[in-house]
N, C-alpha and C positions, 0 to 999 in steps of 0.2 A: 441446207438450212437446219435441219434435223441435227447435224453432227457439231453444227455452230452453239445450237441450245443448249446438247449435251456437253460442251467445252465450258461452256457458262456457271450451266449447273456444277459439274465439276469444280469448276475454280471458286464457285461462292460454296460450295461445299466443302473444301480445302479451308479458305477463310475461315469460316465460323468455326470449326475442329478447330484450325488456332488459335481463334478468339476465344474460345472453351479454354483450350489449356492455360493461355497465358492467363487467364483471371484464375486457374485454380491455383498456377505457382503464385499468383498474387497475394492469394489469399494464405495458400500456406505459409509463403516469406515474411507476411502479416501475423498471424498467428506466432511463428516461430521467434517474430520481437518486439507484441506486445506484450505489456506486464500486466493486466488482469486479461485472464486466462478463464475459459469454460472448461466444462467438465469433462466434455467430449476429449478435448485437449490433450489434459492431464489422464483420462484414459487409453489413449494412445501414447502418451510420451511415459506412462509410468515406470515400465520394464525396462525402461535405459538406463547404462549402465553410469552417464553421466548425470542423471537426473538424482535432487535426495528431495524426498515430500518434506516437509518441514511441520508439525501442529504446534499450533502455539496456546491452545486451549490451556487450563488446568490440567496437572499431573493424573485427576481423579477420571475425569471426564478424556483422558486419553486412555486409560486403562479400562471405563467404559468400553471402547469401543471407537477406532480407528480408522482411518485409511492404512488401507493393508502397503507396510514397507516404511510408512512413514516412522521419523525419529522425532520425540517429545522434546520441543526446549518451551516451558511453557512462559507467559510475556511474563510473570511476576519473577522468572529467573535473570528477566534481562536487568534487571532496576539497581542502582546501587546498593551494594550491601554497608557501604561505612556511614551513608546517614540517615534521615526520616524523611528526605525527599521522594521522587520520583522519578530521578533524574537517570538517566543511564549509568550501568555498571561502567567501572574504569577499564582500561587496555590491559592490563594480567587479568582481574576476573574473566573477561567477557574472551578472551585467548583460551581459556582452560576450557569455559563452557561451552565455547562450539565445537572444539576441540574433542572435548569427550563426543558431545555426540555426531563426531566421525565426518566436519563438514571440512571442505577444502575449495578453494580462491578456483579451480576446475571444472567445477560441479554448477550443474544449473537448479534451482531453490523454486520450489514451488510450495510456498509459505500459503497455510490455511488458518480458519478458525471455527468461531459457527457463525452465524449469518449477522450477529450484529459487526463483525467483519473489525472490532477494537484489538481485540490478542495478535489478530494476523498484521492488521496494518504496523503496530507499534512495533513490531518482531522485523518485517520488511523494512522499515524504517533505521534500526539499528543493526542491521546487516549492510546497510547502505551507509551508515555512518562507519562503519570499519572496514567499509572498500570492498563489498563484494559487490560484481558486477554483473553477475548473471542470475537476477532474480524475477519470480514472478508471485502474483495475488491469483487466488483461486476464485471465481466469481463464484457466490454462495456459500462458498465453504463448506465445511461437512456432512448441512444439512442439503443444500443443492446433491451432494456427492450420493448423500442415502436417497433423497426425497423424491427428484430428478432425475436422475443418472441410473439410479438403481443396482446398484454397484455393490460388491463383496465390502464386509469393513471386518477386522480383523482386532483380536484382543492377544495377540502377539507381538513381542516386541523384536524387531529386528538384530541382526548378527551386526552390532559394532565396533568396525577398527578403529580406535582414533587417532587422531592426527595433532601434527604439530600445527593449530593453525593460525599463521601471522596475520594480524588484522592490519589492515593499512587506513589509515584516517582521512575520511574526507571531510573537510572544514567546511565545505561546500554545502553540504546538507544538515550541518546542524547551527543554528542559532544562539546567542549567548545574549545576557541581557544588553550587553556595552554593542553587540551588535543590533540590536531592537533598536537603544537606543537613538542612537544612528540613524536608523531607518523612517523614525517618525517626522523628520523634516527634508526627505530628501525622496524628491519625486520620482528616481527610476527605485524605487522597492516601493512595494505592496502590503502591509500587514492585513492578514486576513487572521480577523476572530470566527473561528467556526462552531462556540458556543451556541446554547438558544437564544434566542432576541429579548425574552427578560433577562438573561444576564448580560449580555449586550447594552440594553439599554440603563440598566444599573435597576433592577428591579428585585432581583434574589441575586448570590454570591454565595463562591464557597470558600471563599476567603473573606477577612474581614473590612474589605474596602468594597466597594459597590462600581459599577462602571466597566470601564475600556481602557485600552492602550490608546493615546489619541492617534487622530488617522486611521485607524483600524475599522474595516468596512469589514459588517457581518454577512456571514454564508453559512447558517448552521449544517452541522456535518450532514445529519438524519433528510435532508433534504436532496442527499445525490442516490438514493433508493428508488425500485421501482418493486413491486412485490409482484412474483409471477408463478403462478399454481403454489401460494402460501411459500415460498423463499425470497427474501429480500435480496434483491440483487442489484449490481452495481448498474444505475443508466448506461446506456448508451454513450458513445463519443461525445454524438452531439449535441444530445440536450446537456451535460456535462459544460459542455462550452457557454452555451446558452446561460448555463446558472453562473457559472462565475465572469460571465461577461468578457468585456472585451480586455485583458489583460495586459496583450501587446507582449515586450519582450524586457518585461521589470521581472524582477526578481522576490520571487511572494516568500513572505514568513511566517507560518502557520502557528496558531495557539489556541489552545483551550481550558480544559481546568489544571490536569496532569498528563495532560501530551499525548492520551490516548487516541481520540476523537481527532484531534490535529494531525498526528502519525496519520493515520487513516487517510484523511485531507491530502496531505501532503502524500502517499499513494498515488489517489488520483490524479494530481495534477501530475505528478511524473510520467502517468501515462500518458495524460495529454501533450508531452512534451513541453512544459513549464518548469524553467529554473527556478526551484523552490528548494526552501531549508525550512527544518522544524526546530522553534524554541521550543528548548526542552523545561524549561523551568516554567512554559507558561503562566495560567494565571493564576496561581497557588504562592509562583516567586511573588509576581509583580503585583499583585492584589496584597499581599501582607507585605509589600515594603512601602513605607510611607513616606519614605525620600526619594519614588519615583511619583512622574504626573501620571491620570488618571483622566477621562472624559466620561460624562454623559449624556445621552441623548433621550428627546423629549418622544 
Protein backbone atom coordinates (compact mmCIF):
# COMPACT_ATOMS: atom_id res chain seq x y z
CA UNK A 1 0.00 0.00 0.00
CA UNK A 2 2.90 2.25 1.05
CA UNK A 3 4.67 1.84 -2.51
CA UNK A 4 0.98 2.52 -4.28
CA UNK A 5 0.95 6.20 -2.24
CA UNK A 6 4.39 6.59 -3.21
CA UNK A 7 3.55 6.01 -7.13
CA UNK A 8 0.67 8.43 -6.56
CA UNK A 9 2.74 10.98 -5.07
CA UNK A 10 5.25 10.63 -7.69
CA UNK A 11 2.96 10.98 -10.53
CA UNK A 12 0.92 14.05 -9.14
CA UNK A 13 4.40 15.23 -8.57
CA UNK A 14 5.46 14.83 -12.09
CA UNK A 15 2.10 16.61 -13.20
CA UNK A 16 2.26 19.75 -11.36
CA UNK A 17 6.43 20.11 -12.49
CA UNK A 18 4.62 20.14 -15.78
CA UNK A 19 1.87 22.19 -15.13
CA UNK A 20 4.59 24.63 -13.83
CA UNK A 21 6.57 24.51 -16.86
CA UNK A 22 3.97 24.52 -19.35
CA UNK A 23 2.31 27.85 -18.00
CA UNK A 24 5.83 29.43 -17.69
CA UNK A 25 6.55 28.64 -21.56
CA UNK A 26 2.93 30.16 -21.73
CA UNK A 27 3.66 32.96 -20.33
CA UNK A 28 7.03 33.59 -22.03
CA UNK A 29 5.37 32.78 -25.79
CA UNK A 30 2.87 35.48 -24.27
CA UNK A 31 5.25 37.94 -23.56
CA UNK A 32 7.53 37.37 -26.43
CA UNK A 33 3.98 38.49 -28.75
CA UNK A 34 2.60 40.87 -26.85
CA UNK A 35 2.97 44.62 -27.98
CA UNK A 36 2.80 46.52 -24.74
CA UNK A 37 5.64 45.05 -23.06
CA UNK A 38 6.87 45.60 -18.98
CA UNK A 39 9.97 46.66 -17.98
CA UNK A 40 11.12 43.54 -16.65
CA UNK A 41 10.83 42.43 -20.33
CA UNK A 42 12.59 44.90 -22.01
CA UNK A 43 15.41 44.26 -19.22
CA UNK A 44 15.93 41.05 -20.22
CA UNK A 45 15.56 41.28 -24.02
CA UNK A 46 17.65 44.56 -24.14
CA UNK A 47 21.22 43.13 -24.94
CA UNK A 48 20.03 41.23 -28.09
CA UNK A 49 21.36 41.74 -30.79
CA UNK A 50 18.01 41.77 -32.87
CA UNK A 51 16.32 44.04 -30.49
CA UNK A 52 16.68 48.32 -31.23
CA UNK A 53 14.99 50.58 -28.20
CA UNK A 54 13.40 53.17 -30.08
CA UNK A 55 12.73 56.93 -27.82
CA UNK A 56 10.43 58.87 -29.28
CA UNK A 57 10.54 61.75 -26.73
CA UNK A 58 12.09 65.24 -27.71
CA UNK A 59 15.59 65.38 -29.08
CA UNK A 60 16.32 67.63 -25.66
CA UNK A 61 14.90 65.26 -23.24
CA UNK A 62 16.76 62.17 -24.99
CA UNK A 63 20.02 63.89 -24.48
CA UNK A 64 18.73 64.43 -20.88
CA UNK A 65 18.95 61.15 -20.19
CA UNK A 66 18.11 57.74 -21.85
CA UNK A 67 17.60 54.11 -22.00
CA UNK A 68 20.95 53.03 -22.24
CA UNK A 69 21.51 51.73 -26.26
CA UNK A 70 18.48 53.19 -27.26
CA UNK A 71 18.30 55.38 -30.79
CA UNK A 72 16.51 59.00 -30.90
CA UNK A 73 13.76 59.31 -33.65
CA UNK A 74 11.70 61.85 -31.81
CA UNK A 75 7.61 61.88 -32.93
CA UNK A 76 7.94 65.59 -34.18
CA UNK A 77 10.45 63.98 -36.80
CA UNK A 78 7.89 61.61 -37.89
CA UNK A 79 5.29 64.46 -39.22
CA UNK A 80 5.28 65.91 -42.87
CA UNK A 81 7.88 68.29 -43.55
CA UNK A 82 6.05 69.74 -46.99
CA UNK A 83 2.86 71.12 -45.07
CA UNK A 84 1.29 72.62 -41.79
CA UNK A 85 -0.55 69.48 -41.07
CA UNK A 86 0.27 66.73 -38.92
CA UNK A 87 -0.05 64.18 -41.11
CA UNK A 88 2.80 61.79 -41.56
CA UNK A 89 5.95 62.25 -43.37
CA UNK A 90 5.90 60.75 -47.11
CA UNK A 91 7.80 57.24 -48.23
CA UNK A 92 11.46 59.09 -49.15
CA UNK A 93 11.47 61.24 -46.00
CA UNK A 94 10.28 58.64 -43.49
CA UNK A 95 13.06 55.78 -45.79
CA UNK A 96 16.15 58.32 -44.95
CA UNK A 97 14.86 58.86 -41.25
CA UNK A 98 14.70 55.28 -40.07
CA UNK A 99 17.33 54.76 -42.18
CA UNK A 100 19.77 56.93 -40.42
CA UNK A 101 18.91 55.72 -37.30
CA UNK A 102 20.20 52.19 -38.16
CA UNK A 103 16.48 50.54 -38.23
CA UNK A 104 15.97 47.44 -40.43
CA UNK A 105 12.43 45.13 -41.48
CA UNK A 106 14.78 42.23 -38.88
CA UNK A 107 15.05 43.82 -35.96
CA UNK A 108 12.39 43.74 -33.21
CA UNK A 109 11.36 47.76 -31.94
CA UNK A 110 10.62 48.39 -28.54
CA UNK A 111 9.24 51.96 -28.96
CA UNK A 112 9.09 54.18 -25.58
CA UNK A 113 8.17 57.67 -24.51
CA UNK A 114 7.38 59.15 -21.07
CA UNK A 115 4.40 57.99 -19.39
CA UNK A 116 1.82 60.12 -21.08
CA UNK A 117 2.80 57.34 -23.63
CA UNK A 118 1.62 60.14 -27.07
CA UNK A 119 5.50 60.38 -28.62
CA UNK A 120 5.66 56.49 -28.21
CA UNK A 121 2.20 55.51 -29.50
CA UNK A 122 2.26 57.88 -32.56
CA UNK A 123 5.99 56.65 -33.59
CA UNK A 124 4.58 52.79 -33.08
CA UNK A 125 1.79 53.82 -35.12
CA UNK A 126 3.82 54.98 -38.21
CA UNK A 127 6.38 52.16 -38.08
CA UNK A 128 3.29 50.01 -38.63
CA UNK A 129 2.01 52.29 -41.40
CA UNK A 130 5.50 51.47 -43.42
CA UNK A 131 5.36 47.76 -42.69
CA UNK A 132 7.36 47.02 -39.82
CA UNK A 133 6.23 44.05 -38.15
CA UNK A 134 7.95 43.42 -35.26
CA UNK A 135 7.09 45.95 -32.76
CA UNK A 136 6.46 46.75 -29.25
CA UNK A 137 5.06 49.67 -26.57
CA UNK A 138 6.98 49.85 -23.44
CA UNK A 139 4.47 49.94 -20.45
CA UNK A 140 5.44 53.28 -18.67
CA UNK A 141 7.96 54.29 -20.63
CA UNK A 142 11.02 55.98 -19.34
CA UNK A 143 9.59 56.94 -16.29
CA UNK A 144 8.40 53.18 -15.29
CA UNK A 145 12.10 52.41 -16.71
CA UNK A 146 13.84 54.88 -14.01
CA UNK A 147 10.95 55.03 -11.42
CA UNK A 148 10.10 51.23 -11.32
CA UNK A 149 12.59 49.17 -12.64
CA UNK A 150 15.46 51.20 -11.35
CA UNK A 151 17.52 50.74 -14.16
CA UNK A 152 20.92 52.42 -15.49
CA UNK A 153 19.84 55.30 -18.15
CA UNK A 154 22.56 56.60 -20.16
CA UNK A 155 23.50 60.06 -21.89
CA UNK A 156 25.30 58.30 -24.72
CA UNK A 157 24.42 57.91 -27.75
CA UNK A 158 24.85 54.75 -29.47
CA UNK A 159 27.45 53.45 -32.46
CA UNK A 160 25.08 53.80 -35.78
CA UNK A 161 25.21 51.86 -39.01
CA UNK A 162 22.66 52.79 -41.23
CA UNK A 163 20.67 51.11 -43.36
CA UNK A 164 19.01 51.25 -46.51
CA UNK A 165 15.67 50.92 -45.02
CA UNK A 166 12.53 50.02 -47.62
CA UNK A 167 9.39 50.88 -45.85
CA UNK A 168 6.47 48.75 -47.22
CA UNK A 169 3.00 50.30 -46.85
CA UNK A 170 0.22 49.01 -45.14
CA UNK A 171 -3.12 50.57 -46.27
CA UNK A 172 -4.48 48.62 -43.52
CA UNK A 173 -3.59 50.76 -40.69
CA UNK A 174 -3.97 54.06 -41.89
CA UNK A 175 -7.21 55.94 -42.65
CA UNK A 176 -7.94 58.62 -45.17
CA UNK A 177 -10.91 60.99 -45.00
CA UNK A 178 -12.80 59.31 -48.35
CA UNK A 179 -12.31 56.20 -46.11
CA UNK A 180 -14.00 57.75 -42.80
CA UNK A 181 -16.29 58.77 -45.08
CA UNK A 182 -17.40 55.49 -45.91
CA UNK A 183 -17.31 54.32 -42.67
CA UNK A 184 -20.08 56.51 -41.29
CA UNK A 185 -23.01 54.54 -42.72
CA UNK A 186 -21.75 51.20 -43.00
CA UNK A 187 -22.29 48.94 -39.99
CA UNK A 188 -19.10 46.54 -40.06
CA UNK A 189 -16.68 49.82 -39.09
CA UNK A 190 -16.59 51.40 -35.84
CA UNK A 191 -15.40 55.08 -35.61
CA UNK A 192 -14.08 55.66 -32.32
CA UNK A 193 -13.50 59.47 -31.24
CA UNK A 194 -11.10 59.12 -28.32
CA UNK A 195 -11.06 62.89 -27.53
CA UNK A 196 -12.58 64.29 -24.09
CA UNK A 197 -16.39 64.16 -23.94
CA UNK A 198 -16.58 68.01 -24.13
CA UNK A 199 -15.29 67.88 -27.48
CA UNK A 200 -17.06 65.01 -28.22
CA UNK A 201 -20.21 66.31 -27.36
CA UNK A 202 -19.38 69.69 -29.28
CA UNK A 203 -18.54 71.81 -26.15
CA UNK A 204 -14.84 73.15 -26.72
CA UNK A 205 -12.84 72.43 -30.16
CA UNK A 206 -9.63 72.83 -31.61
CA UNK A 207 -10.81 73.36 -34.71
CA UNK A 208 -13.37 75.73 -35.84
CA UNK A 209 -16.40 73.65 -36.07
CA UNK A 210 -17.77 72.06 -32.74
CA UNK A 211 -18.99 68.30 -32.61
CA UNK A 212 -18.13 64.69 -34.13
CA UNK A 213 -17.80 62.51 -37.05
CA UNK A 214 -21.43 61.20 -37.07
CA UNK A 215 -21.66 57.66 -35.69
CA UNK A 216 -18.47 58.10 -33.86
CA UNK A 217 -18.82 56.70 -30.29
CA UNK A 218 -16.45 58.33 -27.61
CA UNK A 219 -13.67 56.48 -25.44
CA UNK A 220 -11.40 59.33 -24.36
CA UNK A 221 -7.79 58.00 -24.61
CA UNK A 222 -6.76 59.32 -20.83
CA UNK A 223 -9.23 56.77 -19.74
CA UNK A 224 -7.26 53.28 -20.57
CA UNK A 225 -4.64 54.35 -17.48
CA UNK A 226 -4.26 53.03 -14.28
CA UNK A 227 -1.51 54.89 -12.05
CA UNK A 228 0.78 52.44 -10.07
CA UNK A 229 3.45 53.69 -7.45
CA UNK A 230 3.01 57.37 -9.28
CA UNK A 231 3.67 55.82 -13.21
CA UNK A 232 0.74 55.88 -15.50
CA UNK A 233 0.40 52.81 -16.89
CA UNK A 234 -1.41 50.94 -19.46
CA UNK A 235 -4.71 48.77 -17.88
CA UNK A 236 -4.81 45.49 -18.00
CA UNK A 237 -6.27 43.29 -21.01
CA UNK A 238 -9.16 43.13 -19.40
CA UNK A 239 -10.57 46.08 -18.25
CA UNK A 240 -9.21 47.38 -21.59
CA UNK A 241 -11.93 45.23 -23.22
CA UNK A 242 -14.39 46.20 -20.75
CA UNK A 243 -13.92 50.06 -21.86
CA UNK A 244 -14.28 49.76 -25.40
CA UNK A 245 -16.85 47.25 -25.06
CA UNK A 246 -18.15 44.72 -27.13
CA UNK A 247 -16.53 45.37 -30.55
CA UNK A 248 -16.99 42.05 -32.14
CA UNK A 249 -14.90 41.76 -35.51
CA UNK A 250 -15.73 45.56 -37.21
CA UNK A 251 -12.98 47.19 -38.04
CA UNK A 252 -12.38 50.55 -35.77
CA UNK A 253 -11.08 54.01 -37.05
CA UNK A 254 -9.47 55.91 -34.48
CA UNK A 255 -9.29 60.08 -34.31
CA UNK A 256 -8.72 62.78 -32.21
CA UNK A 257 -7.28 66.26 -32.59
CA UNK A 258 -3.87 65.59 -34.56
CA UNK A 259 -3.50 61.74 -34.32
CA UNK A 260 -1.70 61.70 -31.33
CA UNK A 261 -3.94 60.55 -28.57
CA UNK A 262 -5.70 58.30 -31.46
CA UNK A 263 -2.09 56.63 -32.57
CA UNK A 264 -1.97 55.72 -28.92
CA UNK A 265 -5.72 54.30 -29.11
CA UNK A 266 -5.02 52.65 -31.90
CA UNK A 267 -1.78 50.89 -29.84
CA UNK A 268 -3.91 49.48 -27.78
CA UNK A 269 -6.42 47.94 -29.53
CA UNK A 270 -3.65 46.19 -31.71
CA UNK A 271 -2.80 44.57 -28.57
CA UNK A 272 -6.01 43.49 -27.91
CA UNK A 273 -6.05 41.95 -31.26
CA UNK A 274 -8.60 44.58 -33.06
CA UNK A 275 -8.51 45.42 -36.83
CA UNK A 276 -7.94 48.98 -36.46
CA UNK A 277 -6.46 52.04 -38.64
CA UNK A 278 -5.70 55.44 -37.63
CA UNK A 279 -7.21 58.72 -39.41
CA UNK A 280 -4.52 60.56 -39.67
CA UNK A 281 -5.98 63.95 -40.55
CA UNK A 282 -8.28 63.43 -37.66
CA UNK A 283 -10.22 66.30 -36.30
CA UNK A 284 -8.09 69.30 -37.12
CA UNK A 285 -8.98 67.90 -41.21
CA UNK A 286 -12.49 67.21 -40.53
CA UNK A 287 -13.46 69.86 -38.01
CA UNK A 288 -12.14 72.81 -40.49
CA UNK A 289 -13.76 71.29 -43.52
CA UNK A 290 -17.19 72.59 -43.77
CA UNK A 291 -18.12 70.48 -46.72
CA UNK A 292 -17.96 67.38 -44.45
CA UNK A 293 -21.16 66.54 -41.91
CA UNK A 294 -20.65 66.95 -38.38
CA UNK A 295 -22.85 65.64 -35.13
CA UNK A 296 -23.69 66.69 -31.85
CA UNK A 297 -24.79 65.24 -28.80
CA UNK A 298 -26.84 66.63 -26.00
Amino acid sequence: MCETVIKKVKMLTAIAVSCCMFTAIALAEDAQTRIVVEVAWLAENIHKENVIVVDARTRAAYLNGHIPGAVSIPVSETFSKTDNTYKVGGLKYIRELFGRAGISHDKTLVVYGDDSYLDAGRVFWVFEVYGHEDLKLLNGGYDAWVKTGHHPVSKDEPVITETDYIPRINPERLSTQLSVRLAIDDDSKLLLDVRSREEYIGMSSRAKRYGHIPGAVNAPWYDMFVMVDGVRMIKPDAALRKLYGDVGDKKIYTYCNRGEHASLTYTVLRQLGYDVAHYDGSWLEWGNDDDLPIEKSE
